[in-house]
N, C-alpha and C positions, 0 to 999 in steps of 0.2 A: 522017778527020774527028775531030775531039775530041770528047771527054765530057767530064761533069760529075756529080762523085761525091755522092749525093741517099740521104737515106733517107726511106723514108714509113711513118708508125708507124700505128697504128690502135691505141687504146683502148681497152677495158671497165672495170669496177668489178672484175672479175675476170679478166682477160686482157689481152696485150700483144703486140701484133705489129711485128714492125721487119721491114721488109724493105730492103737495100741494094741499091741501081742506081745505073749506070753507062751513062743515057743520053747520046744526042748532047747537044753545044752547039743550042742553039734548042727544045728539050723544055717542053713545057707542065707545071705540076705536075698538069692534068687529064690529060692522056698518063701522067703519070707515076705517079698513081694506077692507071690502067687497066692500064700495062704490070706493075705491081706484082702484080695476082689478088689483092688485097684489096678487100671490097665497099667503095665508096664512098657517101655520103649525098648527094653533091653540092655538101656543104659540105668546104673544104680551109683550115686554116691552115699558116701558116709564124710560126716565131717567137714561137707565141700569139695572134700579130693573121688575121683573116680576110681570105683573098686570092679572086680570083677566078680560075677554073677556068685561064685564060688566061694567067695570068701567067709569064713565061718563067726557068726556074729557073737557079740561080746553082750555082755547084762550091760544096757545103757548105750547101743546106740540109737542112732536116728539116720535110718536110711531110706534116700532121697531117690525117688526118682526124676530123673536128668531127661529134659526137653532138648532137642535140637535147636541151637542157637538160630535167631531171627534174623541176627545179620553179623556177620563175622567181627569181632572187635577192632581186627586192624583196618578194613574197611571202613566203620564207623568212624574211629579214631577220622581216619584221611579224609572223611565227609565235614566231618566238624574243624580240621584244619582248614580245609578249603573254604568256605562258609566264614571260618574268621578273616582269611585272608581279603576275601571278595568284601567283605562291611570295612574292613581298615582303608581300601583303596577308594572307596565312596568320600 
């Protein structure tokens, strides 16, 4: 049977994990997180964009497991506008 050459990375603000597989042709990136031993969140990208657990991986990707964001961007965004406003008015 063929394989298909995949890595699954896992992130922190402090840590990096790559692990490379060489599952079968038909491999879930949810299988493929699992066969990895890296905790999963449930959430997986590929490519940056969010896939669902099910989708059947390709020779050559690179699937991400996806952290719950820190603090929401448009929030953020409205922190740091405020923040410039308040130093302009000084």
């Amino acid at each position: 049977m063929a394989s298909v050459r995949v890595e699954i990375v896992d992130a922190a603000r402090d840590r990096q994990a790559v692990v490379h597989l060489r599952p079968p042709e038909g491999t879930t990136a949810g299988q493929a997180v699992a066969m990895s031993g890296l905790q999963g969140t449930g959430r997986i990208g590929i490519g940056g964009k969010r896939v669902e657990a099910g989708r059947v991986l390709r020779d050559g990707d690179r699937v991400e497991i996806l952290r719950p964001l820190a603090l929401d961007p448009r929030d953020a965004r409205r922190r740091r506008a405020n923040a410039s406003r308040r130093s302009r008015k000084r």
